[in-house]
Residue frames as qw, qx, qy, qz and C-alpha x, y, z in Angstrom:
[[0.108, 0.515, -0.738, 0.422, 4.91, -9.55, 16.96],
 [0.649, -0.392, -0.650, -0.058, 4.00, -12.82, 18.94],
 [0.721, -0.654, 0.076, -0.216, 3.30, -12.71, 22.73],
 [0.752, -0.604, 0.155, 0.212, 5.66, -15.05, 23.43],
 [0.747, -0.068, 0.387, 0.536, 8.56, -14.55, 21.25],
 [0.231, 0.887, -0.227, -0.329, 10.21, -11.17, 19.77],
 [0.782, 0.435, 0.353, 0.274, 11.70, -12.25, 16.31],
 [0.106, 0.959, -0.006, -0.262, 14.74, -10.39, 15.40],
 [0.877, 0.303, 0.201, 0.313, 17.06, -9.68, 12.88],
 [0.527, -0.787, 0.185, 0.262, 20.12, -8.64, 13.74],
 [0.697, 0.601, 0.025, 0.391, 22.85, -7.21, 10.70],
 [0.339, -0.885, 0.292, 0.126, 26.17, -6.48, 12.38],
 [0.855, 0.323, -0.357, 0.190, 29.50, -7.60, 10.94],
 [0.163, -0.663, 0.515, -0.518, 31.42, -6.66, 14.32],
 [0.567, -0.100, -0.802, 0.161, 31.98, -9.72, 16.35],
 [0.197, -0.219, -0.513, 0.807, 32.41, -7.82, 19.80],
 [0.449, 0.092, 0.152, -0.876, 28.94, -5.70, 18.88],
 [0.558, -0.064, -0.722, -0.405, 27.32, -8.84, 18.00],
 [0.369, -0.284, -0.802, 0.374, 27.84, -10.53, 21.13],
 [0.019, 0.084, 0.319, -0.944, 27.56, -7.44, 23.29],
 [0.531, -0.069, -0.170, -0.827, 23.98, -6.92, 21.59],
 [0.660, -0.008, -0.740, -0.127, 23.10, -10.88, 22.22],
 [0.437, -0.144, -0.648, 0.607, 24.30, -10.40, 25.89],
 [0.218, -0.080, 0.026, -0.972, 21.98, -7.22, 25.95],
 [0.571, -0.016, -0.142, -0.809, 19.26, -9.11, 25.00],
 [0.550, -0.166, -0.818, 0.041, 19.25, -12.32, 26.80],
 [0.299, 0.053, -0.565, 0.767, 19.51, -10.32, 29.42],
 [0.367, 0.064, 0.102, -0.922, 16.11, -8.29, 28.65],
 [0.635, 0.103, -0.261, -0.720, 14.19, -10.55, 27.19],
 [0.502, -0.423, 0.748, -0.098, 15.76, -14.10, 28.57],
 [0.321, 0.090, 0.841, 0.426, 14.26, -16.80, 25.96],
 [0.423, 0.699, 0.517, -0.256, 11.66, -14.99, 24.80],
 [0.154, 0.814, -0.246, -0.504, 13.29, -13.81, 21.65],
 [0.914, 0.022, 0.388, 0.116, 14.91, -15.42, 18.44],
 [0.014, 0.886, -0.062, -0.460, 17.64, -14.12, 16.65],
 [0.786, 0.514, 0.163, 0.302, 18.94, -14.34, 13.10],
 [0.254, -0.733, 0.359, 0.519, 22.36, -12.36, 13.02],
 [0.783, 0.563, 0.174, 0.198, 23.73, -11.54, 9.27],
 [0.578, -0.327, 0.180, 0.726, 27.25, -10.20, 8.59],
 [0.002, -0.120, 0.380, 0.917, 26.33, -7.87, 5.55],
 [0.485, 0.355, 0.183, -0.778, 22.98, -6.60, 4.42],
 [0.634, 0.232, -0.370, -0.638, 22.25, -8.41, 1.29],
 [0.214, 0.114, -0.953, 0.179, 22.57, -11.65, 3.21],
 [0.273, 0.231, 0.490, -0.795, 19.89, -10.03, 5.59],
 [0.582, 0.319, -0.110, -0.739, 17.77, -8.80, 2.69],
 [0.450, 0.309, -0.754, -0.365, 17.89, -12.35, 1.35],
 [0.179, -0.124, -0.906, 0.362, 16.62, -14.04, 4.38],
 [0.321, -0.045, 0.458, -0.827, 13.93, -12.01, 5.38],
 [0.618, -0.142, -0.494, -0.594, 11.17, -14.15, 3.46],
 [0.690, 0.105, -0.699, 0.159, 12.01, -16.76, 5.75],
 [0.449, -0.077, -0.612, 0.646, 12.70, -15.25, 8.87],
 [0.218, -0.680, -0.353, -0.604, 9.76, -12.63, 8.78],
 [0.430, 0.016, -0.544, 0.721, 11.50, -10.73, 11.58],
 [0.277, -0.752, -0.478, 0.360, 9.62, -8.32, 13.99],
 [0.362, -0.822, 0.264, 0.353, 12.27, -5.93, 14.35],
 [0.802, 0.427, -0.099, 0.406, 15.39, -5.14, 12.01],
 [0.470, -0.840, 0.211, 0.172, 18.60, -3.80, 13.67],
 [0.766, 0.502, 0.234, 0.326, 21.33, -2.69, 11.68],
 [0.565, -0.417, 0.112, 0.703, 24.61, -1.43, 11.49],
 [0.211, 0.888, 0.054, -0.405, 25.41, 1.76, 9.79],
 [0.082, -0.798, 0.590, 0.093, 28.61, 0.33, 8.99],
 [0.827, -0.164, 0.514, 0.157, 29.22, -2.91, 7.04],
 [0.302, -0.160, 0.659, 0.670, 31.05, -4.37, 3.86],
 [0.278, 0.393, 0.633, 0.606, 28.27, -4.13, 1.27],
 [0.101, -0.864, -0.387, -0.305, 26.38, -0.79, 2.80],
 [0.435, 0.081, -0.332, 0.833, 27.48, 2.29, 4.40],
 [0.103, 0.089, 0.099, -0.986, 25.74, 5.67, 6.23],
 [0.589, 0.216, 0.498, -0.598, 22.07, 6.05, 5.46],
 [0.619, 0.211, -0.436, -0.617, 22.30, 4.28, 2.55],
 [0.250, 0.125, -0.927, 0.249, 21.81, 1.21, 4.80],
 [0.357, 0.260, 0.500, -0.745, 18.33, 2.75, 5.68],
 [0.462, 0.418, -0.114, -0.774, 17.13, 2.90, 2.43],
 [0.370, 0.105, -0.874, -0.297, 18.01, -0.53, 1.13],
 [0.007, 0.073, 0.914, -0.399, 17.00, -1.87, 4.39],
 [0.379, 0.345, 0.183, -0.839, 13.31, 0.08, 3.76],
 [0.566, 0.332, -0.361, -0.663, 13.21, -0.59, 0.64],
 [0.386, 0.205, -0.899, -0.002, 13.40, -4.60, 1.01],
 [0.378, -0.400, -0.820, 0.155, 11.43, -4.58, 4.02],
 [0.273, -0.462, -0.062, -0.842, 8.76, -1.59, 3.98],
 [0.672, -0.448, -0.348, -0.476, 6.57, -3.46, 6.35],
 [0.797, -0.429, -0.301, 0.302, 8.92, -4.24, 9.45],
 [0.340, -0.932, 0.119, -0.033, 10.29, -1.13, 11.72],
 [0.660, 0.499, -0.284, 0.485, 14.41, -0.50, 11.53],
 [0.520, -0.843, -0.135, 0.011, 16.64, 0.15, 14.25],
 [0.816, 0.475, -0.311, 0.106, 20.14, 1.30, 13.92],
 [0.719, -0.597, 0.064, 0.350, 23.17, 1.08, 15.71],
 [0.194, 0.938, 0.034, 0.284, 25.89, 3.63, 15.68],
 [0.476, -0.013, -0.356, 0.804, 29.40, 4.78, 17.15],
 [0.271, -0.780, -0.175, 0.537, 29.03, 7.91, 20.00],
 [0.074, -0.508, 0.167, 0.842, 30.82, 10.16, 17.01],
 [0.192, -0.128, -0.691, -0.685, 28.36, 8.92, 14.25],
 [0.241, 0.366, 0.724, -0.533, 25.46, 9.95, 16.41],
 [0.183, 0.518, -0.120, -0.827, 24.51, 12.52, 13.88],
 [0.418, 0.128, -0.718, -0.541, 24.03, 10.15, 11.11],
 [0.016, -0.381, -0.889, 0.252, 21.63, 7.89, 13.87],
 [0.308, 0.647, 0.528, -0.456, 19.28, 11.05, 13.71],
 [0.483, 0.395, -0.323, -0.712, 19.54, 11.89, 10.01],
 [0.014, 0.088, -0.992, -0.095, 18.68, 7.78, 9.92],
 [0.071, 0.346, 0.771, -0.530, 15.28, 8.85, 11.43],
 [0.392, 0.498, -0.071, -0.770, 14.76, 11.16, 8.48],
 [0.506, 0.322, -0.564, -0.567, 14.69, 7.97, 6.62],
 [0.672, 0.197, -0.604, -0.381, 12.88, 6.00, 8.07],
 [0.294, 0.066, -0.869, 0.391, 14.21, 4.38, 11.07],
 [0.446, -0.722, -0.333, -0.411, 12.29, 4.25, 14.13],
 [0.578, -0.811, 0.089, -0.014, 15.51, 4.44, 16.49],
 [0.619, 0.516, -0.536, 0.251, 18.99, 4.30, 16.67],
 [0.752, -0.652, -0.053, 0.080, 21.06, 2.88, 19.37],
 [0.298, 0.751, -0.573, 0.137, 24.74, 3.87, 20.24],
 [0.887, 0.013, -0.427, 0.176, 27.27, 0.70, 20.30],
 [0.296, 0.323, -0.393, 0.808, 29.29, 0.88, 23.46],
 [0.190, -0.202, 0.208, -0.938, 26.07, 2.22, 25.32],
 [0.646, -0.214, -0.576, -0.452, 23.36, -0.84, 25.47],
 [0.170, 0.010, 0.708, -0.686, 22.30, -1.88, 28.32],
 [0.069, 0.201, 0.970, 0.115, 19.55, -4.56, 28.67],
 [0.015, -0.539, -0.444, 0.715, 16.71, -1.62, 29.78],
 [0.195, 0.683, -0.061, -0.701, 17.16, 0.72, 27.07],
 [0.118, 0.072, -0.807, -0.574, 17.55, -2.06, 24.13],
 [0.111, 0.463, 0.877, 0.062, 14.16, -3.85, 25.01],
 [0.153, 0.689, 0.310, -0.637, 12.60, -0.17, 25.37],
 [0.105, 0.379, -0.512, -0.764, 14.23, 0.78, 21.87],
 [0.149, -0.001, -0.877, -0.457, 12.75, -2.45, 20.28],
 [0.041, -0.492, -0.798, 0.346, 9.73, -1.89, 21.82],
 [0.241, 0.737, 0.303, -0.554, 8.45, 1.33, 21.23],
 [0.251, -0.107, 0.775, 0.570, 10.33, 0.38, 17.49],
 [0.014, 0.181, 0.953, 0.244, 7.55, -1.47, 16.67],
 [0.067, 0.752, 0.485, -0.442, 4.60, 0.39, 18.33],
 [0.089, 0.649, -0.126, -0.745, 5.52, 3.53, 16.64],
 [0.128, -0.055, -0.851, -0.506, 5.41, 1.09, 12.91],
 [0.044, 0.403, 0.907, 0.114, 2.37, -0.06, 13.59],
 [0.059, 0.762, 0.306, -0.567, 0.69, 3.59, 14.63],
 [0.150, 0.603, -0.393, -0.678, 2.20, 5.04, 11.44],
 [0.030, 0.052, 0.885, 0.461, 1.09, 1.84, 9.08],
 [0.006, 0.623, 0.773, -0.121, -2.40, 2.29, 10.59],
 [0.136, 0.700, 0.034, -0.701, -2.22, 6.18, 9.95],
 [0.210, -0.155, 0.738, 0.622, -0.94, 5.24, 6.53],
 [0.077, 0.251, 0.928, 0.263, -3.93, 3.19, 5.77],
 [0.209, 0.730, 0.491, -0.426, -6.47, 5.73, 6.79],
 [0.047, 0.722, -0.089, -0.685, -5.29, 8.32, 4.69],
 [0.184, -0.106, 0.800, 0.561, -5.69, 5.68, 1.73],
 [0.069, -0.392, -0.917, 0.014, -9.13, 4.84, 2.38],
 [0.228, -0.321, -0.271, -0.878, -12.19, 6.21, 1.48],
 [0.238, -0.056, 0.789, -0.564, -13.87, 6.55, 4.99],
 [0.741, 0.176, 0.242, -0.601, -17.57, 5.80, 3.51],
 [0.821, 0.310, -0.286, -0.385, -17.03, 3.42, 0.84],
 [0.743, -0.451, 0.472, 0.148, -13.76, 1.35, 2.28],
 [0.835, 0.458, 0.047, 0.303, -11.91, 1.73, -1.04],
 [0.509, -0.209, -0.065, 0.833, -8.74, 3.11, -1.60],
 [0.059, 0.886, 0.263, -0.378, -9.32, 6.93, -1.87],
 [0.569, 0.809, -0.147, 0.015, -7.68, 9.19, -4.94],
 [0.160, 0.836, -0.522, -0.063, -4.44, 9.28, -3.27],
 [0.721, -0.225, 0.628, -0.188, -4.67, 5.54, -2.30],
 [0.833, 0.500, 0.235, 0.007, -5.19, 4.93, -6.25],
 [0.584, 0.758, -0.270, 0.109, -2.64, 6.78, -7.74],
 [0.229, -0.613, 0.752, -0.084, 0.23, 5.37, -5.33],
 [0.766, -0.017, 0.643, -0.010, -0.91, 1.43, -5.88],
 [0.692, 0.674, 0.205, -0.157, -1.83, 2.40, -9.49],
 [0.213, 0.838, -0.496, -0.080, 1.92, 4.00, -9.97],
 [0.527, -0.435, 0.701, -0.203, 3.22, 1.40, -8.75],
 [0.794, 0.207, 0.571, 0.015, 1.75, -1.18, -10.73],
 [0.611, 0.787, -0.079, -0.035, 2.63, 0.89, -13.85],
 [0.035, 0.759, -0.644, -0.086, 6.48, 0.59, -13.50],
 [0.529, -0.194, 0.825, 0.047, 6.20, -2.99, -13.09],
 [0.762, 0.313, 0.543, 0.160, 4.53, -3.31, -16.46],
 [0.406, 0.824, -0.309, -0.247, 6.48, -1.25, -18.12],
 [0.084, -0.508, 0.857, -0.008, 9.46, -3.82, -17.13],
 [0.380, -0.264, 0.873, 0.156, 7.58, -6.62, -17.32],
 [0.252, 0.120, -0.420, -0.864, 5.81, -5.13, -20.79],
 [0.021, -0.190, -0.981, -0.031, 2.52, -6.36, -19.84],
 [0.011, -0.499, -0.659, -0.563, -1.07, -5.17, -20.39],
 [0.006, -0.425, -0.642, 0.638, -3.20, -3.35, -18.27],
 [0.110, 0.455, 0.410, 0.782, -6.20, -1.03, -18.22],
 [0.086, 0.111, 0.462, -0.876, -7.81, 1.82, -16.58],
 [0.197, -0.625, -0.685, -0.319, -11.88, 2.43, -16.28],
 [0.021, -0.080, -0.164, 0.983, -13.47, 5.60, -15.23],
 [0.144, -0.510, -0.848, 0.003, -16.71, 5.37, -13.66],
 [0.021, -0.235, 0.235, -0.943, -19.18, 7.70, -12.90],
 [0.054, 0.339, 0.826, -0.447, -22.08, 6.83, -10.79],
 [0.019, -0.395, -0.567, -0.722, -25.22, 8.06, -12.74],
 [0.346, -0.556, -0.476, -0.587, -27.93, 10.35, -11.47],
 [0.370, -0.174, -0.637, 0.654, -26.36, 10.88, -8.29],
 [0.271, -0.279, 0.112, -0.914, -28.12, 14.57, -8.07],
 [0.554, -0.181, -0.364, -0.727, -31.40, 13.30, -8.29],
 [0.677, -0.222, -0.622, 0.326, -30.80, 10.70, -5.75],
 [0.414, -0.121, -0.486, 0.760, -29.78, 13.66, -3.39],
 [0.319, -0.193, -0.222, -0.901, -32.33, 16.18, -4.55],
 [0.757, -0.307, -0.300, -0.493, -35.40, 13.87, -4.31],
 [0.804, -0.495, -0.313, -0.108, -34.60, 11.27, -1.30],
 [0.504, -0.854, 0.095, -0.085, -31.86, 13.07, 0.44],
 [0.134, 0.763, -0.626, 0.095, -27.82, 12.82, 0.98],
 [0.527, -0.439, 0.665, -0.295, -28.19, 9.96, 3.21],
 [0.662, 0.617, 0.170, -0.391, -29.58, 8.34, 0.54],
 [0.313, 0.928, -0.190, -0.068, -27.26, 9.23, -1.32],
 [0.154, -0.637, 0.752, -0.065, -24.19, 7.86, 0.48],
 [0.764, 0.007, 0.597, -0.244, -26.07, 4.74, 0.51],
 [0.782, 0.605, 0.128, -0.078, -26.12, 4.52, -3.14],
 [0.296, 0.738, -0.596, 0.111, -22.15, 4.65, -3.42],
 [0.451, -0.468, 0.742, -0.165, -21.63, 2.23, -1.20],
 [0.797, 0.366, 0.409, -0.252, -24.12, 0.00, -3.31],
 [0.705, 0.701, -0.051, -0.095, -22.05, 0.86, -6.17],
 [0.173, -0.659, 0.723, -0.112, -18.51, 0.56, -4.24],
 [0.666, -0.002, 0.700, -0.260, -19.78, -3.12, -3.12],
 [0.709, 0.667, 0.181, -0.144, -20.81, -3.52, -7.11],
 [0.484, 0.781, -0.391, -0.059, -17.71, -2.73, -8.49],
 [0.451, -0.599, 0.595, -0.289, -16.09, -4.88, -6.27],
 [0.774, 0.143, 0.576, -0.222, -17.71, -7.84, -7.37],
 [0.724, 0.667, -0.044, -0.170, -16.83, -7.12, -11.13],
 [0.027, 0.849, -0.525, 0.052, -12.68, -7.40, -10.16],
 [0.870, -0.167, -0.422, 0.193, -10.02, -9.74, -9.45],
 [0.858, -0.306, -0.291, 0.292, -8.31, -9.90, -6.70],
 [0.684, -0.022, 0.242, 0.688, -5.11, -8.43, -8.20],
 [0.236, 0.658, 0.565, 0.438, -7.16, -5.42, -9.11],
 [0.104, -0.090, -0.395, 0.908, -7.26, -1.69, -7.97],
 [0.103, -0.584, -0.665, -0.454, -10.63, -0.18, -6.79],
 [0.264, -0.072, -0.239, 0.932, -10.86, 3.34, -5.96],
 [0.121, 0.932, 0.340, 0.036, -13.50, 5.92, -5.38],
 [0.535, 0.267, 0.035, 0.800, -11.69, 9.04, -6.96],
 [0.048, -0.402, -0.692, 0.597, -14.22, 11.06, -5.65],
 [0.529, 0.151, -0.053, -0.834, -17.57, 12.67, -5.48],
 [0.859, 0.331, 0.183, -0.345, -19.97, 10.07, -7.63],
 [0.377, 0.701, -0.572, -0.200, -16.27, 8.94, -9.44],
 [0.802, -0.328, 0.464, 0.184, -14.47, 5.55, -9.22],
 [0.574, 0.598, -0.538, -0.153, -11.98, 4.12, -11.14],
 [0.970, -0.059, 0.230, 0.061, -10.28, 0.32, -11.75],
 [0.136, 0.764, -0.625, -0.085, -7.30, -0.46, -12.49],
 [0.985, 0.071, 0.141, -0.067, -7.07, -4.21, -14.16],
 [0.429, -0.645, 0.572, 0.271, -3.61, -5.25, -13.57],
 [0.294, -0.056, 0.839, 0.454, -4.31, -7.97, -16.74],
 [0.477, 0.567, 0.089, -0.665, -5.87, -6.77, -19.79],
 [0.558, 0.074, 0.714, 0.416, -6.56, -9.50, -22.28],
 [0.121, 0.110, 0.400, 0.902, -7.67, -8.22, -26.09],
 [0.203, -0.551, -0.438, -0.681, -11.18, -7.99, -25.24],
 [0.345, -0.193, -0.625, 0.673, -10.74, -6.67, -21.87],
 [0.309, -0.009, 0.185, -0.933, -13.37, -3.03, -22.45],
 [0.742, -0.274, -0.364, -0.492, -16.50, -5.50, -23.79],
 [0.653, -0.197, -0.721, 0.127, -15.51, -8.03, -20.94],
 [0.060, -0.197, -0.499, 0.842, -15.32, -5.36, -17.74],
 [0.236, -0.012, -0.595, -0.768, -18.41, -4.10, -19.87],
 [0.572, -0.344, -0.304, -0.679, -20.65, -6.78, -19.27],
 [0.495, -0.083, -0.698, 0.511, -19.30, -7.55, -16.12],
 [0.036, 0.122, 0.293, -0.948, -20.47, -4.16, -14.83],
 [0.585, -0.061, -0.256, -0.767, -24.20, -4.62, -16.51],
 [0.714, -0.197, -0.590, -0.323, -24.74, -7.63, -15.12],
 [0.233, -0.037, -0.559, 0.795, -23.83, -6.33, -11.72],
 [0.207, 0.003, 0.022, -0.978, -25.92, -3.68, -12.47],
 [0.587, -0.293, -0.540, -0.527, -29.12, -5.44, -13.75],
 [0.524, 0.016, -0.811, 0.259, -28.62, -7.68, -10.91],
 [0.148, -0.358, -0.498, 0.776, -28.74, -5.10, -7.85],
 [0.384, 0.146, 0.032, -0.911, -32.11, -3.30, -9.71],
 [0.568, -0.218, -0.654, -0.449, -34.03, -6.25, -10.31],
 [0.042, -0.119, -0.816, 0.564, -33.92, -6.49, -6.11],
 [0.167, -0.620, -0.670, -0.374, -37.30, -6.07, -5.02],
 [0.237, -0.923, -0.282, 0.110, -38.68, -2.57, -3.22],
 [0.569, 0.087, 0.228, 0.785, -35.98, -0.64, -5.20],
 [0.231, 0.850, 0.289, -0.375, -36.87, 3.24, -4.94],
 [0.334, 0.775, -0.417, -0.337, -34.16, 4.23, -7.71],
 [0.900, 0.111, 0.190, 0.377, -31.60, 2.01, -10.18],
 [0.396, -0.714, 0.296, 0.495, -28.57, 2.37, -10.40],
 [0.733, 0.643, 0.029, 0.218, -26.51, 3.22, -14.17],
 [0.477, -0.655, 0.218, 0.544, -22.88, 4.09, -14.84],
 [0.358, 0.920, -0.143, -0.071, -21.08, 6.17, -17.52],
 [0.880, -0.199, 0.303, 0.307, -17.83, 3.96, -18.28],
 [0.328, 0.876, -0.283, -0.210, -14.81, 5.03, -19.74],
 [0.877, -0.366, 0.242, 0.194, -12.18, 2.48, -20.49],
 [0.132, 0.925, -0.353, -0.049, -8.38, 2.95, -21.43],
 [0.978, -0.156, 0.024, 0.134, -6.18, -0.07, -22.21],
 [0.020, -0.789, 0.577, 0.213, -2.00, 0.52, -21.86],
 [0.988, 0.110, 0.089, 0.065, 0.10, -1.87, -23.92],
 [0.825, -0.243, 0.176, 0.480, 4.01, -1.64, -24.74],
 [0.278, 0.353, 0.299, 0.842, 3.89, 0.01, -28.17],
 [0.219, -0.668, -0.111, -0.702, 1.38, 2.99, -26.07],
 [0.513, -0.507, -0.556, 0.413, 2.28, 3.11, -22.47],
 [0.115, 0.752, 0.048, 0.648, 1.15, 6.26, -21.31],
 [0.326, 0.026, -0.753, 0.570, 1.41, 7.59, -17.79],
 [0.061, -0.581, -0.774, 0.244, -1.16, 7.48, -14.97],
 [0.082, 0.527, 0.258, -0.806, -2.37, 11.14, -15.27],
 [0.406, 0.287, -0.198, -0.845, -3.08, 10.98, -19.04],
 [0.203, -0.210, -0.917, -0.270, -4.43, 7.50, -18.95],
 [0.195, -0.489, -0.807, 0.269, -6.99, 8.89, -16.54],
 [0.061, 0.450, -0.076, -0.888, -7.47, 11.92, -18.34],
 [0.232, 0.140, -0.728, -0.629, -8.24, 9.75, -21.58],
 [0.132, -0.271, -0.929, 0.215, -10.58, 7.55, -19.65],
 [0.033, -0.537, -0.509, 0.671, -12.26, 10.24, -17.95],
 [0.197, 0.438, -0.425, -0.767, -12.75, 11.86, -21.40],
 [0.220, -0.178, -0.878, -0.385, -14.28, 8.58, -22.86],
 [0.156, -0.283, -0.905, 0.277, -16.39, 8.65, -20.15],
 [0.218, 0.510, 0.178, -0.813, -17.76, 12.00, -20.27],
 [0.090, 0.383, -0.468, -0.791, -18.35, 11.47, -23.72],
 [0.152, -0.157, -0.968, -0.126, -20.59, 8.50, -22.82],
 [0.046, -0.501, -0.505, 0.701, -22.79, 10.42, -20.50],
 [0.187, 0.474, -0.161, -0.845, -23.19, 13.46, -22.87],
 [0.175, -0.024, -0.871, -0.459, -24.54, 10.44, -25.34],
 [0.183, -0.288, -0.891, 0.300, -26.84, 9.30, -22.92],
 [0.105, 0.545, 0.402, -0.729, -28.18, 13.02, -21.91],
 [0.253, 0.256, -0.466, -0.808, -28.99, 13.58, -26.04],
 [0.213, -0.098, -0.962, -0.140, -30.71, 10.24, -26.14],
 [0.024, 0.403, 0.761, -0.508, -33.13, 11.18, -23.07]]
């Protein structure tokens, strides 16, 4: 939200509650405000790229939406900006089952008053941001700064439905961080924590952009490569060894680092879903390891 200017977008098809709200808020905010007004919701939802409001405010009540299902579109279209609705005095009831989805306030029409609209749209927005910033902790692995397990498997779902629809590649990888004990045994947890991050910071470096990277936890990570061309397991492969060499040829190294790699590619004719693609993964991977400990 700028400083000087509160950016709102305003979805009423009522003439007389249009104004009335307009006259509310000149009143609170004098020019310090700009306001987009839509008559029906999918107008709204069709502007917002453009108008990257602050605030939405929204009737319960128009021609192409009704009741709370005017929360949910409105949500769903614009997860990242705080809802407010407006309401008749005998549809209060549906203003606070509005809150179970989602809103962050309702106002009743009839009842505005310049005081209690700038408060509403005010503590709107606060309360979004406190709950996007709670959001984000609870994604995030506090030591490494990746997303944490449940951070993975929400981005990760996510990406899977879109390539099922738009029937494009992907693949998972299942990491384990080698020889963690012995790291903690012999020079100590702290140590230890140090040597994930190193390997967080490493895996990082092997991704694009467009990529997920998660610690899943313990000594675990996984990727998620949003594009998987045909040789996508040798190319992450020796992306990850030549990470690796890299950060153990530093000099005054007291251990090197190794990983145990599982990779798992989905394609159209074998889209599985996220639990047994990261079952199958995790299964290659063990099966590398258990190579590795026969070898020694």
């Amino acid at each position: 939200m700028s400083a000087e200017c509160l950016n709102i977008l305003l979805v009423e098809d009522n003439p007389g509650d249009a104004r009335l709200f307009k006259e509310a808020l000149n009143e609170a905010y004098a020019a310090n405000f700009a306001l987009l007004h839509c008559t029906c919701l999918a107008h709204a939802l069709e502007r917002l790229p453009s108008a990257q409001p602050d605030v939405i405010v929204v009737d319960l009540g128009l021609p192409d939406a009704f009741g709370i299902d005017v929360v949910r579109r409105t949500r769903m279209g614009a997860p990242a900006v705080p809802v407010v609705v407006l309401t008749s005095r005998i549809d209060e009831a549906l203003g606070l089952q509005a809150l179970h989805e989602g809103a962050q306030d309702y106002l009743i029409k009839g009842e505005l008053d310049p005081r209690l609209l700038a408060r509403a749209l005010r503590y709107a927005i606060e309360r979004h941001r406190m709950q996007v910033a709670l959001q984000s902790e609870s994604l995030t692995d506090e030591l490494t700064k990746l997303h944490n397990r449940r951070g993975f498997m929400a981005l990760a779902g996510s990406h899977i439905k879109s390539a099922e629809h738009t029937q494009r590649p992907f693949a998972l990888v299942f990491i384990d961080l080698d020889g963690m004990k012995h790291i903690n045994d012999s020079l100590g947890h702290v140590e230890g924590d140090r040597a994930l991050v190193e390997a967080a910071s490493l895996l990082s470096r092997c991704v694009r952009q467009s990529d997920i990277v998660a610690r899943f936890g313990g000594d675990e990570f996984v990727l998620l490569l949003t594009t998987a061309e045909k040789d996508c397991e040798i190319s992450i492969r020796q992306r990850l060894q030549e990470q690796l060499d890299a950060s153990n040829a530093l000099p005054g190294r007291r251990y090197g680092l190794a990983f145990s790699v599982g990779v798992v590619k989905a394609e159209p004719d074998r889209w599985l879903t996220l639990e047994d693609l990261v079952a199958e993964a995790d299964a290659l991977m063990y099966r590398q390891k258990q190579g590795k400990k026969s070898l020694a």
